[in-house]
C-alpha positions in Angstrom: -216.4 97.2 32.9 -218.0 94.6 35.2 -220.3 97.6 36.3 -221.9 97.5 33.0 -222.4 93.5 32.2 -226.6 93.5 32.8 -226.5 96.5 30.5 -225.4 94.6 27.9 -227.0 91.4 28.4 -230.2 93.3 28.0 -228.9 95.0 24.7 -228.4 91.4 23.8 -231.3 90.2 24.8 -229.9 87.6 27.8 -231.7 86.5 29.7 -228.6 84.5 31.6 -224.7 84.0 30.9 -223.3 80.2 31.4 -219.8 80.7 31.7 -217.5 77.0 31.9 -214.4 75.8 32.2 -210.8 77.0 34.7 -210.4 79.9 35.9 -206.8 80.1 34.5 -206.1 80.8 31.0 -210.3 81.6 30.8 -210.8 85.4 30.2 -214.3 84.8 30.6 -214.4 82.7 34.1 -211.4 84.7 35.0 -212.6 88.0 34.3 -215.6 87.2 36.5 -213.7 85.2 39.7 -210.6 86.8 39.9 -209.0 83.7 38.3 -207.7 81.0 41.2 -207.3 77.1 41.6 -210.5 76.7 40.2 -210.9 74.0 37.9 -213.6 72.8 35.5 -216.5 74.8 36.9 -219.6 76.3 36.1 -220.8 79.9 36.7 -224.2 81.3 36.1 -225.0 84.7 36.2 -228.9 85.4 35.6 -229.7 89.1 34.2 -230.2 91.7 37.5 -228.9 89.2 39.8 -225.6 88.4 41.4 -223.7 85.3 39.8 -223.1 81.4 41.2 -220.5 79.2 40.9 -220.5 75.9 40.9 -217.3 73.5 41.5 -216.0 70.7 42.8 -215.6 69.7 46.3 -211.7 70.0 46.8 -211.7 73.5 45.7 -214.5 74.7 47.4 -212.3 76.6 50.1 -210.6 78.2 46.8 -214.0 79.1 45.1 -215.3 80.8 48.0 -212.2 83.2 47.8 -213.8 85.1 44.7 -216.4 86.4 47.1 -219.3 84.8 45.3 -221.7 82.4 46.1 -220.1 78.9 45.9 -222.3 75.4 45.1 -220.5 72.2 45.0 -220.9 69.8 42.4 -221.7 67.1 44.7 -225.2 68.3 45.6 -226.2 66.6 42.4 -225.2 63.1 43.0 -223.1 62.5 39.4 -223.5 58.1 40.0 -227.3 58.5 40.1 -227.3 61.3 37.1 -224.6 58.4 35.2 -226.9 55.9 35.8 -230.2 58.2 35.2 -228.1 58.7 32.0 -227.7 54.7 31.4 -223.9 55.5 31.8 -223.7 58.0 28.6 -221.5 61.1 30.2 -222.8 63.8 28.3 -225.8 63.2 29.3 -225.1 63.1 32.5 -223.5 66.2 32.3 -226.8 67.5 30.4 -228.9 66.5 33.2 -226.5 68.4 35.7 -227.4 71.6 34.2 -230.7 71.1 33.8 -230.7 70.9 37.8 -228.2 74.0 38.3 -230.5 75.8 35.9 -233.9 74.5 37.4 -232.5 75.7 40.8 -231.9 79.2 39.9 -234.7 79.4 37.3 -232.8 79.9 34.2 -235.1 80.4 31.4 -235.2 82.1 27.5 -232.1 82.9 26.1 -229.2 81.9 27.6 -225.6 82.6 26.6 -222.3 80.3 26.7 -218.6 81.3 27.4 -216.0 80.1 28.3 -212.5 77.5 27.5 -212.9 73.9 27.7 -212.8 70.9 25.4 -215.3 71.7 22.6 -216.3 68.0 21.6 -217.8 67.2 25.3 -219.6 70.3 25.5 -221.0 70.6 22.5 -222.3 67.0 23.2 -223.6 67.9 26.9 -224.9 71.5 25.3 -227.3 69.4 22.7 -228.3 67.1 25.1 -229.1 70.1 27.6 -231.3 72.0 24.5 -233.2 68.9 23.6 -234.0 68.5 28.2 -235.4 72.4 28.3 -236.9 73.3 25.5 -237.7 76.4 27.3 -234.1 77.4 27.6 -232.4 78.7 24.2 -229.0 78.1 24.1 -226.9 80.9 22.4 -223.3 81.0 21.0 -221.4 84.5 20.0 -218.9 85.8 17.4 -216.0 86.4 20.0 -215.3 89.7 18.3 -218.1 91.5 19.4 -219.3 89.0 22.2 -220.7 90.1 25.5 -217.3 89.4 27.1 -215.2 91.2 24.1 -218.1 94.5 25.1 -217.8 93.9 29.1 -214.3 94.1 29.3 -213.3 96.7 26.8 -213.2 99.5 29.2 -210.7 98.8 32.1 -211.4 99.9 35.9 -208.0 101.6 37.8 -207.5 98.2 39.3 -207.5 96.5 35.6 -205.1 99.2 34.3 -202.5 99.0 37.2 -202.3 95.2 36.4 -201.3 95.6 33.2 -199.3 99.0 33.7 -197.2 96.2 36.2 -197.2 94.0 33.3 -195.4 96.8 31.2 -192.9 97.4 34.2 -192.3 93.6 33.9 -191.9 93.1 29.5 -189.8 96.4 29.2 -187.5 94.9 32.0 -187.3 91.6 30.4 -186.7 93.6 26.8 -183.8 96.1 28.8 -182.1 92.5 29.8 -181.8 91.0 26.2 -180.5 94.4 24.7 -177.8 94.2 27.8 -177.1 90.7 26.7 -176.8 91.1 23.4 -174.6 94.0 23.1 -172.6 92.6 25.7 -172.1 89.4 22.6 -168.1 88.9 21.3 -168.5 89.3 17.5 -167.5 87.2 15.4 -165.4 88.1 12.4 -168.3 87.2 10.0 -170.4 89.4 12.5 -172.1 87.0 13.9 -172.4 87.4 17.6 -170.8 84.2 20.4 -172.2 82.8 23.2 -169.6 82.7 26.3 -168.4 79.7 25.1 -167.5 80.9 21.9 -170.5 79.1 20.0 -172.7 80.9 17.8 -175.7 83.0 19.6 -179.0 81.4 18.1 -182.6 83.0 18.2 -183.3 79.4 20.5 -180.8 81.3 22.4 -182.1 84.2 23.1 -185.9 82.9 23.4 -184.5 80.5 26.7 -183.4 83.7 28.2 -186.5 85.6 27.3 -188.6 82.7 29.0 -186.1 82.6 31.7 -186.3 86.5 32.7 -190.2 86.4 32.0 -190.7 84.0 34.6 -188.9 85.7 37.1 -190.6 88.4 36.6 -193.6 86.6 38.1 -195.3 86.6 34.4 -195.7 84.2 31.5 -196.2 83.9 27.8 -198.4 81.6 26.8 -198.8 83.4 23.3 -195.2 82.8 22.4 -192.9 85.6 21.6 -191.8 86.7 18.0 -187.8 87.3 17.6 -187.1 87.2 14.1 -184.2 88.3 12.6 -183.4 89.3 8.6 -186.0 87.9 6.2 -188.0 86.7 9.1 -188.5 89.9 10.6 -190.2 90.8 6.8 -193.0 88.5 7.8 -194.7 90.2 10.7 -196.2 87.3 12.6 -193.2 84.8 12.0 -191.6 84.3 15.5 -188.6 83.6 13.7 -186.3 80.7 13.1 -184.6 78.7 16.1 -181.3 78.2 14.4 -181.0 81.8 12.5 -177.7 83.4 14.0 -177.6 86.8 15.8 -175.4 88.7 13.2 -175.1 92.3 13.4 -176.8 94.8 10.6 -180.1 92.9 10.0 -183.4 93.9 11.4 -184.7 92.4 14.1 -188.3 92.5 15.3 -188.9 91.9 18.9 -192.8 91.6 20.1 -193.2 90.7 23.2 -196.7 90.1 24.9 -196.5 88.4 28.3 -199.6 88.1 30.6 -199.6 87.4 34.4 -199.2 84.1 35.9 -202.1 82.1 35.1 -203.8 83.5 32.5 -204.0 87.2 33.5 -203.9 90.6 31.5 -201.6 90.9 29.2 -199.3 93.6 27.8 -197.6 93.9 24.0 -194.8 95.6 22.5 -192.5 95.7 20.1 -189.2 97.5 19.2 -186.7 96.8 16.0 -183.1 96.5 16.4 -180.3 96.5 13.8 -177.0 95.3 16.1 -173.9 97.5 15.5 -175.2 99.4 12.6 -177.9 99.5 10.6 -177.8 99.7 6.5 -179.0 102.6 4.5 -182.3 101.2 3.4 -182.8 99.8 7.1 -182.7 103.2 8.5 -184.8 104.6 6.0 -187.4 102.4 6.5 -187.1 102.7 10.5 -187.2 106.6 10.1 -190.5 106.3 8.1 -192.3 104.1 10.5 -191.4 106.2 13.5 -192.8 109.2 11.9 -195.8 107.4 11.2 -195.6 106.1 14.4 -195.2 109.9 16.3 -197.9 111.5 13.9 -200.2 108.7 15.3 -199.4 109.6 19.1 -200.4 113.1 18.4 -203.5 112.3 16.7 -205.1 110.4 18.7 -208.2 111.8 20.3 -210.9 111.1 22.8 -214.2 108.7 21.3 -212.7 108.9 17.7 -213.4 104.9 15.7 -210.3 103.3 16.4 -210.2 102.7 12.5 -210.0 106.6 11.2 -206.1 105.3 12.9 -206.1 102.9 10.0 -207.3 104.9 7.5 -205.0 107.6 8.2 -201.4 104.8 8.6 -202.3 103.6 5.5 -202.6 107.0 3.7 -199.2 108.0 5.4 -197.3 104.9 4.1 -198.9 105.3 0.7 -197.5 108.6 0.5 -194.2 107.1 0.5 -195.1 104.1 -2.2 -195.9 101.6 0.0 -198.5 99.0 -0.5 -200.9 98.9 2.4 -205.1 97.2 2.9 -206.8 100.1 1.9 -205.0 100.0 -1.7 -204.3 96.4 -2.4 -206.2 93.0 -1.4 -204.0 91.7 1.3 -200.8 92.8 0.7 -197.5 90.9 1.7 -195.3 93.8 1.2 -195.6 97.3 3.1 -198.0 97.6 5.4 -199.8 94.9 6.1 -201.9 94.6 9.4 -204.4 97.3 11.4 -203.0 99.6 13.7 -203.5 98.3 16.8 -205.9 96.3 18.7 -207.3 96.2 22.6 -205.5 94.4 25.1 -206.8 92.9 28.5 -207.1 89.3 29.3 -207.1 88.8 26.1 -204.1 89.8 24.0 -206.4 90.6 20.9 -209.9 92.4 22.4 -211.8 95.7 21.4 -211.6 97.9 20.3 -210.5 96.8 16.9 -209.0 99.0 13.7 -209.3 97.4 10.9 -211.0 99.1 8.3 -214.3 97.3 8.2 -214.3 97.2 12.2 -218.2 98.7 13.5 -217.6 102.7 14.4 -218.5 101.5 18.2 -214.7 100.6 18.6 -213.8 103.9 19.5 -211.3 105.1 21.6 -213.5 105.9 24.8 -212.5 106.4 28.3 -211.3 103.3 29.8 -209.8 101.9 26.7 -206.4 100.1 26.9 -204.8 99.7 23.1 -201.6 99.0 20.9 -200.3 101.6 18.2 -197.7 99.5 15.9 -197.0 100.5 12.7 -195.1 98.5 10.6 -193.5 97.8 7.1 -192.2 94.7 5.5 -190.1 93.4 3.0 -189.1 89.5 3.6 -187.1 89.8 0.0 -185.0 92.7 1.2 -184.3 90.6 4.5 -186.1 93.9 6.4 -189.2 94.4 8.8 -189.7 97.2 10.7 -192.5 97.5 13.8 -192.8 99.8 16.8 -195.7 99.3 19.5 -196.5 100.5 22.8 -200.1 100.2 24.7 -201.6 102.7 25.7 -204.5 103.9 27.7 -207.2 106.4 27.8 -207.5 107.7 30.9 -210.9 108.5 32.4 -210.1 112.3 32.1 -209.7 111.5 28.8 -205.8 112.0 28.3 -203.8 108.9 26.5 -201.3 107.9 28.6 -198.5 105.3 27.1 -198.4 102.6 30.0 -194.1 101.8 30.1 -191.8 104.1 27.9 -188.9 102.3 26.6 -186.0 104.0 24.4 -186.8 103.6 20.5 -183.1 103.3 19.2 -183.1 101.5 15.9 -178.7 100.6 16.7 -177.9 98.5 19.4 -173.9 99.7 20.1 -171.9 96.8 20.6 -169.8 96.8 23.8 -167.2 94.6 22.5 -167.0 95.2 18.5 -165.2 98.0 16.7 -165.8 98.5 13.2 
């Protein structure tokens, strides 16, 4: 939580954070300002003290709405810093924060965040090391950076958001089963549009998009519907001009955010139109179980990964191949459990077997369960997620329930 951001600069010994770039689509700068029409600036946030953020003229009025201290760019006069710079940008640039950081006396180690175009920074950030000497620049592994720690655990505030985000993607995911079973079939089984043309996945996708933006949400991730051998692959977000037919597997995960690059949410559910084949029910029925032992098993502060230890020995049980018995498998299980979720759709805690045992499932914790198995030469894949949160009482709490049907019946098709 924000609460706890000097804590763990100290634990990393930071002295200051340098955060850059929008505050849309910036988990960092977004995280920190409430996110807003605030475009290409520069916060700075010295250990113990309250942050500053510096931007540009036209959105002062919009930078002050985050509540913190506001500087605009043009108390450093950028002509005189291009021409102290003999018309070299970057250095302009580097000279520019070598003012911002001799204002606030920045010094020692300093930390850098943020989303913006790598090439010019890195060309303003070498330029900046080689003006103060005394300052010492430092970059993070974003797995386990100061942000990745800081926003782990969620506040009520942070949890609604994304509880509303869950209200918002099981909506959208009601809408598509509704349209889809609503689908004339084809006597090949392959479902029509209302004009009689095949249904495509491009289909379906424009209507996803459609209904996620009218929910006041977006998906800047993209979404994965992938139908047959597709769905065997479990990060393929399927093929455009596959056909809806009914009796193959279809793997829906869905992870919208809010407008602008807020939190996200993720989930998934599998659907086999009309009917589903013998060996596409088995496997359903043994991920679900996997799936429901999970639910019960999870406890307070236990390492996320004893999750992944324990899915895999459950699908080994049944033959399948999994990470802890083979060296990345493309058959079987496949992936980690589950993973945080916040700004970012990916965060901590992480599950994967070599993941540190400080991503645990503590209070405050919003993650993903999703089991999965996969067979793209069978023309199957299986996955069920939901998030889920660990309350501050320490109770997990599933954040939007949705039904788990593996059939979709078909309104319009008899057998």
């Amino acid at each position: 939580m924000k609460s706890d951001i000097d804590t763990i600069m100290q634990s990393k010994n930071l002295d200051a954070i340098l955060v850059i770039g929008n505050a849309d689509h910036n988990p960092p700068m977004h995280y920190l300002t409430g996110a807003g029409h605030i475009n290409a600036a520069t916060l700075i946030k010295k250990r113990g003290e309250d942050p500053v953020l510096f931007c540009n003229d036209m959105e002062r009025e919009e930078a002050a709405k985050t509540g913190i201290k506001t500087i605009p760019y043009s108390v450093y006069n950028y002509q005189e810093l291009l021409k102290e710079a003999q018309g070299d940008p970057s250095q302009a640039s580097a000279l520019r924060y070598k003012h911002m950081f001799t204002d606030l006396a920045v010094r020692g180690r300093v930390g850098i965040y943020g989303n913006t175009e790598f090439g010019s920074a890195y060309a303003a950030f070498t330029q900046l090391q080689e003006l103060m000497p005394e300052v010492n620049l430092i970059g993070e592994s974003s797995n386990d950076s100061l942000f990745m720690k800081v926003m782990e655990t969620k506040d009520m505030f942070e949890v609604d958001r994304i509880r509303k985000m869950g209200a918002a993607t099981t909506e959208v995911v009601r809408r598509i089963a509704d349209y889809l079973t609503s689908r004339e079939v084809r006597a090949d089984e392959v479902l029509l549009k209302d004009d009689a043309t095949p249904l495509t996945i491009r289909d379906v996708k424009a209507k996803i998009n459609l209904w996620i933006a009218e929910m006041g949400a977006e998906n800047p991730e993209g979404t994965i519907f992938a139908i047959g051998r597709d769905a065997g692959v479990p990060h393929s977000v399927g093929n455009p001009d596959d056909l809806l037919r009914l009796g193959q597997t279809i793997v829906f995960d869905i992870y919208p955010c809010e407008a602008g690059g807020g939190y996200f949410y993720d989930f998934t559910r599998t659907w086999s139109l009309g009917y589903a084949t013998y060996e596409a029910q088995k496997l359903y029925d043994e991920v679900k179980t996997v799936y429901d032992r999970l639910v019960d098993e999870f406890d307070l502060n236990a390492p996320f990964k004893d999750y992944q230890r324990l899915t895999c020995e459950l699908f080994e049980k049944n033959g399948h191949q999994t990470p802890q018995n083979a060296q990345a498998p493309i058959e079987g299980y496949v992936h980690s459990i589950g993973h945080g979720v916040g700004l970012n759709i990916h965060e901590r805690p992480w599950s994967h077997l070599t993941a540190s045992d400080d991503n645990i499932l503590k209070p405050g914790v919003v993650f993903t369960s999703e089991p999965g198995l996969y067979y793209p030469k069978k023309g199957l894949g299986v996955r069920i997620e939901d998030t889920y949160w660990v309350r501050l009482d320490g109770k997990i709490e599933i954040l939007a329930k949705y039904p788990y049907d593996l059939v979709l019946k078909m309104k319009k098709w008899k057998k």
